[in-house]
DRENDO-1510 file (C-alpha; in Angstrom, 1 decimal, always signed):
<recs>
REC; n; res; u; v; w
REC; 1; UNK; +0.0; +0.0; +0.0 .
REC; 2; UNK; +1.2; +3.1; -1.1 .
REC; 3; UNK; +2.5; +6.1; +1.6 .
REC; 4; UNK; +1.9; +8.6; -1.0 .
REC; 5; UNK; -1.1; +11.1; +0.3 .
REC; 6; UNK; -0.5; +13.5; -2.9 .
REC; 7; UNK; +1.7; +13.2; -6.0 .
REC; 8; UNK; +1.6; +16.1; -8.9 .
REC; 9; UNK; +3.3; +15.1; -12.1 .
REC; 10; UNK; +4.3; +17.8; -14.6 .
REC; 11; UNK; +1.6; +20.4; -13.7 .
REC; 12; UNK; +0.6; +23.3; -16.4 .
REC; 13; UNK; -1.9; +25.8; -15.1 .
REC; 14; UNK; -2.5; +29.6; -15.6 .
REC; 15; UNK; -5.3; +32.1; -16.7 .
REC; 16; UNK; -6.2; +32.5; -20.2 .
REC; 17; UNK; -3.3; +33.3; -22.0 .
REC; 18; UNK; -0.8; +33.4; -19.1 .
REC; 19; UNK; +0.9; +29.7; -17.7 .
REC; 20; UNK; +1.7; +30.7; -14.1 .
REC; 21; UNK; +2.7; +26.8; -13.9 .
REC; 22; UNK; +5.5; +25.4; -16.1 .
REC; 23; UNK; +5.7; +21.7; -15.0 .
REC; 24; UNK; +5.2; +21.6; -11.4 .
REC; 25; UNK; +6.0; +18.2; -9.6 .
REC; 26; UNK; +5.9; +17.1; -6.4 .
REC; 27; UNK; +5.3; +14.1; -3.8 .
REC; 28; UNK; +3.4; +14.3; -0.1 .
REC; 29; UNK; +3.9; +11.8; +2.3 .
REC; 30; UNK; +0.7; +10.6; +4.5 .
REC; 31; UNK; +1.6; +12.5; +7.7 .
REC; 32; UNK; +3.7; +14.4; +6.1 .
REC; 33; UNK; +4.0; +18.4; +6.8 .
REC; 34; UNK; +5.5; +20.3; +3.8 .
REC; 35; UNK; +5.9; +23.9; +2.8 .
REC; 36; UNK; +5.7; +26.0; -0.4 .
REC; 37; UNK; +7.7; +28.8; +0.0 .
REC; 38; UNK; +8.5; +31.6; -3.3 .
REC; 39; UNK; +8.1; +35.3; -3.5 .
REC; 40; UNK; +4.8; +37.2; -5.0 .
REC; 41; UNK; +3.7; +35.7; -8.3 .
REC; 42; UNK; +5.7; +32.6; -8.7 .
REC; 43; UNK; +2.5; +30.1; -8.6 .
REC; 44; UNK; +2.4; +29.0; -5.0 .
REC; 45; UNK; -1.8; +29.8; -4.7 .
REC; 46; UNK; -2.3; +28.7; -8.2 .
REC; 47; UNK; -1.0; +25.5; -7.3 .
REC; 48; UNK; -2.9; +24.9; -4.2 .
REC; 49; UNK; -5.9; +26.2; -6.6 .
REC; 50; UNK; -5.2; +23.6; -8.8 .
REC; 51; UNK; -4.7; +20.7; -6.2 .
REC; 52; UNK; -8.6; +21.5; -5.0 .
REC; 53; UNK; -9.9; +21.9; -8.3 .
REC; 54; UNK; -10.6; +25.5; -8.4 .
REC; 55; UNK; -8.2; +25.9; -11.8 .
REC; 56; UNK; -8.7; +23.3; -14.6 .
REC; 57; UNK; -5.1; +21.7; -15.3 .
REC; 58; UNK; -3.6; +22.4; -18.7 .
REC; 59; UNK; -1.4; +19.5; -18.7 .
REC; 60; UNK; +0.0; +16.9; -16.0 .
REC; 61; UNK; -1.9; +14.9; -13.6 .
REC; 62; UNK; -2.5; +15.0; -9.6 .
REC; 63; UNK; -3.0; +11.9; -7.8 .
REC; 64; UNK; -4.6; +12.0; -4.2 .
REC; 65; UNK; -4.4; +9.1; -2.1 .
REC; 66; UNK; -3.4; +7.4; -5.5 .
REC; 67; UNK; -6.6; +8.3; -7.7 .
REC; 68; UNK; -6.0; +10.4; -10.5 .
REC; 69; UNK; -8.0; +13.5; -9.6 .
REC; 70; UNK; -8.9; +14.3; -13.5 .
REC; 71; UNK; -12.4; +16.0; -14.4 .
REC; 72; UNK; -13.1; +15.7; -10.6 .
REC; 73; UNK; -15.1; +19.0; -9.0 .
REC; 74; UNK; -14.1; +20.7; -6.7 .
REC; 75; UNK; -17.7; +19.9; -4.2 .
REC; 76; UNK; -16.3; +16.7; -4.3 .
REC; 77; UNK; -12.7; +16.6; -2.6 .
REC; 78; UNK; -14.0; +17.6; +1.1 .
REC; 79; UNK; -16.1; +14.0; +0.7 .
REC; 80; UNK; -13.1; +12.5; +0.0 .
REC; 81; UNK; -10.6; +14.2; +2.0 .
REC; 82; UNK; -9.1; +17.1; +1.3 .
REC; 83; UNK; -9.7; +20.6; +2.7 .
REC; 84; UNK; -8.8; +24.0; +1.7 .
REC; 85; UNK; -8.2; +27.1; +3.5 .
REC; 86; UNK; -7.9; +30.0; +1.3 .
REC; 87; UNK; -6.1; +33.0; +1.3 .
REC; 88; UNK; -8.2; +35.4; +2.5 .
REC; 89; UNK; -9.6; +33.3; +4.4 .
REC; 90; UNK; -13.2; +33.5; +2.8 .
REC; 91; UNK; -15.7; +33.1; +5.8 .
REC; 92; UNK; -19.3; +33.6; +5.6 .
REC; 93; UNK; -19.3; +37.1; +7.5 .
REC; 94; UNK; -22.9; +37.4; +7.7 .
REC; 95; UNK; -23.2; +34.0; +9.3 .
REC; 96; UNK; -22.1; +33.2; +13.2 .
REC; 97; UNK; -19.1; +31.3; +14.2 .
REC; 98; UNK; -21.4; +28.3; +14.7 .
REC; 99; UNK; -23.1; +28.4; +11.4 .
REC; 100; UNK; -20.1; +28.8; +9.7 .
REC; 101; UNK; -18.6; +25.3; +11.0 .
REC; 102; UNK; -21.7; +23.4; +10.4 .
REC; 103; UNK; -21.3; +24.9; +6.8 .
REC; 104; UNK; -17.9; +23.3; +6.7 .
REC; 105; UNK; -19.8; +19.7; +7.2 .
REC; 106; UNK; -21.8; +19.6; +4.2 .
REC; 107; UNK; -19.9; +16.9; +2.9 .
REC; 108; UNK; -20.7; +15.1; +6.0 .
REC; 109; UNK; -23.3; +11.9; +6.2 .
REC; 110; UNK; -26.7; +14.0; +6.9 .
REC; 111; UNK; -24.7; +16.9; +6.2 .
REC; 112; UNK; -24.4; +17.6; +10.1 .
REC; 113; UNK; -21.6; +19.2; +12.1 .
REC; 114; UNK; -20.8; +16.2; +14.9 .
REC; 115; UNK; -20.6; +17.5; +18.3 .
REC; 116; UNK; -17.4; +15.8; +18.9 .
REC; 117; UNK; -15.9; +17.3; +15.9 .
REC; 118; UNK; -17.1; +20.9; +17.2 .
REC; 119; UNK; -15.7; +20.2; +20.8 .
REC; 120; UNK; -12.4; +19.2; +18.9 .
REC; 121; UNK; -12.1; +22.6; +17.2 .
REC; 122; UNK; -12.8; +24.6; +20.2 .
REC; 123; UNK; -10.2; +22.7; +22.4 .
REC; 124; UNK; -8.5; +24.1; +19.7 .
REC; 125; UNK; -9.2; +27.3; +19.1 .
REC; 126; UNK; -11.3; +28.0; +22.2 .
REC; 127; UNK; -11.6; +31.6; +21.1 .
REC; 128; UNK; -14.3; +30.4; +18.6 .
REC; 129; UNK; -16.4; +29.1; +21.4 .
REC; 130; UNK; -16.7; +32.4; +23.5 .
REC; 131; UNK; -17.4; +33.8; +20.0 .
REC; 132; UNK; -19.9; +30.8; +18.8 .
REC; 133; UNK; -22.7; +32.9; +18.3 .
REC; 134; UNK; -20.9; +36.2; +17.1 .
REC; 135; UNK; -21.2; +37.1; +13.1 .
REC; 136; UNK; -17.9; +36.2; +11.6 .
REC; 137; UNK; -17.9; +39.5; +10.2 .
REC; 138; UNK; -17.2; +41.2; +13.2 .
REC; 139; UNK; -14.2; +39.1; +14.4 .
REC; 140; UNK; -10.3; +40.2; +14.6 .
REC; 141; UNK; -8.1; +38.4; +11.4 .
REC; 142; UNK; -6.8; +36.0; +13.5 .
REC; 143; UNK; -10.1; +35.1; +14.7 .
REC; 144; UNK; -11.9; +35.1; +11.3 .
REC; 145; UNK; -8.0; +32.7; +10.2 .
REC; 146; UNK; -9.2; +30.4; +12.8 .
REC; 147; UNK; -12.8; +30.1; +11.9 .
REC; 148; UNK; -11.5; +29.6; +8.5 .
REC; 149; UNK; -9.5; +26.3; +10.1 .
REC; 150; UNK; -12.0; +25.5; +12.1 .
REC; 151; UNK; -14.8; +25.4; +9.5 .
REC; 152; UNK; -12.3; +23.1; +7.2 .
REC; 153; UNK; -11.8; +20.7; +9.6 .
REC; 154; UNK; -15.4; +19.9; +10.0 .
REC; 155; UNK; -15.1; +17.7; +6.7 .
REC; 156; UNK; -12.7; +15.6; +8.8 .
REC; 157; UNK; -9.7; +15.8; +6.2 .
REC; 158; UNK; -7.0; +13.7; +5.4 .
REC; 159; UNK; -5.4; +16.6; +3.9 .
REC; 160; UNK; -5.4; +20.4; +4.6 .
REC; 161; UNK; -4.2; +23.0; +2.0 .
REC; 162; UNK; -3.3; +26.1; +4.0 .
REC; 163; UNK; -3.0; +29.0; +1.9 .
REC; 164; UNK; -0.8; +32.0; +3.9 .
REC; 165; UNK; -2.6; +31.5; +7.3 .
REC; 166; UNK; -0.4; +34.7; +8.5 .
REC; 167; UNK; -1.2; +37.3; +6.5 .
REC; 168; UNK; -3.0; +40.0; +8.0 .
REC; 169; UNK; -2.9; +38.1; +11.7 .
REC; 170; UNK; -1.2; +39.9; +14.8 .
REC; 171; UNK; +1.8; +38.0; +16.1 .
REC; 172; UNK; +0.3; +36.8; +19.1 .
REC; 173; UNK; -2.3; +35.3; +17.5 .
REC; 174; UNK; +0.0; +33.7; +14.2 .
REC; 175; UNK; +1.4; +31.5; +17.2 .
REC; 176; UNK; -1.7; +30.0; +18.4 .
REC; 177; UNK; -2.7; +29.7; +14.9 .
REC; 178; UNK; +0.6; +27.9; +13.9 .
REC; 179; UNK; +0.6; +26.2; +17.5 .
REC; 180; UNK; -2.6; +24.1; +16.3 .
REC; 181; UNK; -1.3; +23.4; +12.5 .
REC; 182; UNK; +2.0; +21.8; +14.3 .
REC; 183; UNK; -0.7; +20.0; +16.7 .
REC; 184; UNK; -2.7; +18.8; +13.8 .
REC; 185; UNK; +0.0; +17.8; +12.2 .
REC; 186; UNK; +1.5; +15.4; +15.0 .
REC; 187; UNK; -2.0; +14.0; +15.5 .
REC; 188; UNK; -1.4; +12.7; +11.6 .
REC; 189; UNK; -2.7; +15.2; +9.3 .
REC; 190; UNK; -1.1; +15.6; +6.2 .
REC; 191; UNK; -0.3; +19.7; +5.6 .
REC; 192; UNK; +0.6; +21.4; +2.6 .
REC; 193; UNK; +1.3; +24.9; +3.6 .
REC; 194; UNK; +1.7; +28.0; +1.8 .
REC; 195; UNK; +3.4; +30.3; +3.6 .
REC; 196; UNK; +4.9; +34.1; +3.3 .
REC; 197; UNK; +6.9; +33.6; +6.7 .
REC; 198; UNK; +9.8; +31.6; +5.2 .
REC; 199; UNK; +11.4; +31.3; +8.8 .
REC; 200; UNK; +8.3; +30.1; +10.7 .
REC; 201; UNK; +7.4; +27.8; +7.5 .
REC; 202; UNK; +10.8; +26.0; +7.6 .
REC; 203; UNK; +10.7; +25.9; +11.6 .
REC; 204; UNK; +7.8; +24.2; +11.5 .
REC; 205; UNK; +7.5; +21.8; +8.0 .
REC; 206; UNK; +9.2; +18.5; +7.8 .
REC; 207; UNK; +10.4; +19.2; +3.8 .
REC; 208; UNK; +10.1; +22.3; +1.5 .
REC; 209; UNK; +9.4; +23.2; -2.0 .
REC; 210; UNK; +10.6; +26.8; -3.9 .
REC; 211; UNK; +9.2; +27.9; -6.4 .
REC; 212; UNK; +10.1; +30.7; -8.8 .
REC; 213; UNK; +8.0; +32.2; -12.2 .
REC; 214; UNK; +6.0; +28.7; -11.6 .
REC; 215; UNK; +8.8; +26.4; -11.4 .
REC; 216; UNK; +10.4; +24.3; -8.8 .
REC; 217; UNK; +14.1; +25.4; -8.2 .
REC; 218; UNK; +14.3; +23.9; -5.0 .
REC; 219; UNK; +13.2; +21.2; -2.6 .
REC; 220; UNK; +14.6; +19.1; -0.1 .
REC; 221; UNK; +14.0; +18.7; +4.2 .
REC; 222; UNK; +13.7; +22.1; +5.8 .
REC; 223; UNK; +17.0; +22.3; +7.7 .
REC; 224; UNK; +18.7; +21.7; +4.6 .
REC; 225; UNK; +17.0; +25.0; +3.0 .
REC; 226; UNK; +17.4; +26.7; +6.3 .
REC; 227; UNK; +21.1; +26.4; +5.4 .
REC; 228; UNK; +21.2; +27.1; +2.1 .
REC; 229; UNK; +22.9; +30.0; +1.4 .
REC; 230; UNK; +20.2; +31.1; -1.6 .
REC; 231; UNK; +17.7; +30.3; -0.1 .
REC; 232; UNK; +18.6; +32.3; +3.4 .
REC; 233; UNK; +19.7; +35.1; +1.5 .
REC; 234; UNK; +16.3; +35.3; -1.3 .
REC; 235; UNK; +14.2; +34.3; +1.4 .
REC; 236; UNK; +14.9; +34.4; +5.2 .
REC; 237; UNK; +17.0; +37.8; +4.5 .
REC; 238; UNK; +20.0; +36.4; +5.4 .
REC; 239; UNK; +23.2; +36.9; +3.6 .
</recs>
């Protein structure tokens, strides 16, 4: 049996006439935690797009938990185990914090947000339960970056796409949020994480991925591109 959670093969992708991907591959472990790290532009959302189905694929193939993913929609890959959290973030701000996570178990037998699964993500993020009831509108970034978690783990995923979780989050809260991504992670969730924060992402993942104008330049375990001297000097402002 195969320990491969995700394998991409030769990905193409872009926007009408522009290819943001040139022939993107890459492997993810089951368990596995792995970074994408590249400056502004160089394809890291378009992949993670691309992964979930939000982009059609131009050429290449992705295989999750070793199915080809090909013509398969997007409403389909929380059913079969694979969450997204966007950049952005992308709640429902007119909804409350509850409604939000029952939304994130649609995929869900009876479409219903288990209580045990609830209870999980406010051990958590216990934030989110003094805030159950508030509109998710009306909560801090960090809060809305943690609803935006919270409401993907409702579909119980094998794997979770994290698409800059730290943008526009004040410090204190970019460690609890990171905290519970590292916790996740050691309870046996796969992460693919997209990160601006080169130094937190390579503190934290177990291997790492650079890209640059939609190309992979660079990969190997993240102390090994902690020490290289490219990567500290493009990336972690190191010379």
């Amino acid at each position: 049996m195969t320990t491969e959670c995700l394998r991409i093969e030769g990905l193409h992708a872009g926007y009408g006439q522009v290819e943001v991907l040139k022939g993107i591959s890459l492997v993810v472990s089951r368990g596995e935690f792995i970074t994408i790290i590249g400056a502004n532009g160089a394809g890291k959302t378009t992949l993670l797009r691309c992964i979930s189905a939000l982009i059609g694929v131009r050429a290449g193939t992705i295989f999750f938990e070793g199915s080809s993913l090909e013509n398969i929609g997007a409403h389909t890959l929380p059913a079969r185990g694979m969450a997204h959290v966007p950049e952005g973030r992308q709640i429902f701000s007119r909804l409350t914090v509850m409604e939000n996570l029952e939304l994130g178990a649609y995929s869900r037998p009876n479409q219903r947000a288990p209580s045990a699964e609830v209870d999980a993500i406010f051990s958590l993020f216990p934030i989110l339960k003094d805030r159950r009831s508030q509109l998710g509108g009306t909560l801090s970034g960090g809060e809305q970056q943690m609803l935006a978690i919270g409401r993907a783990l409702m579909s119980a995923p094998k794997i979770l796409l994290m698409d800059e979780p730290s943008m526009g989050v004040a410090p204190l809260l970019v460690e609890k949020i990171f905290d519970a991504i590292k916790h996740l992670n050691s309870n046996g969730m796969t992460i693919v994480l997209v990160e601006q924060n080169a130094h937190l992402a390579l503190s934290l993942a177990q291997r790492g991925y650079v890209l640059e104008i939609g190309e992979v330049v660079v990969q190997g375990s993240a102390e090994a591109l902690r020490n290289d001297p490219r990567i500290r000097e493009a990336y972690l402002g190191e010379c």
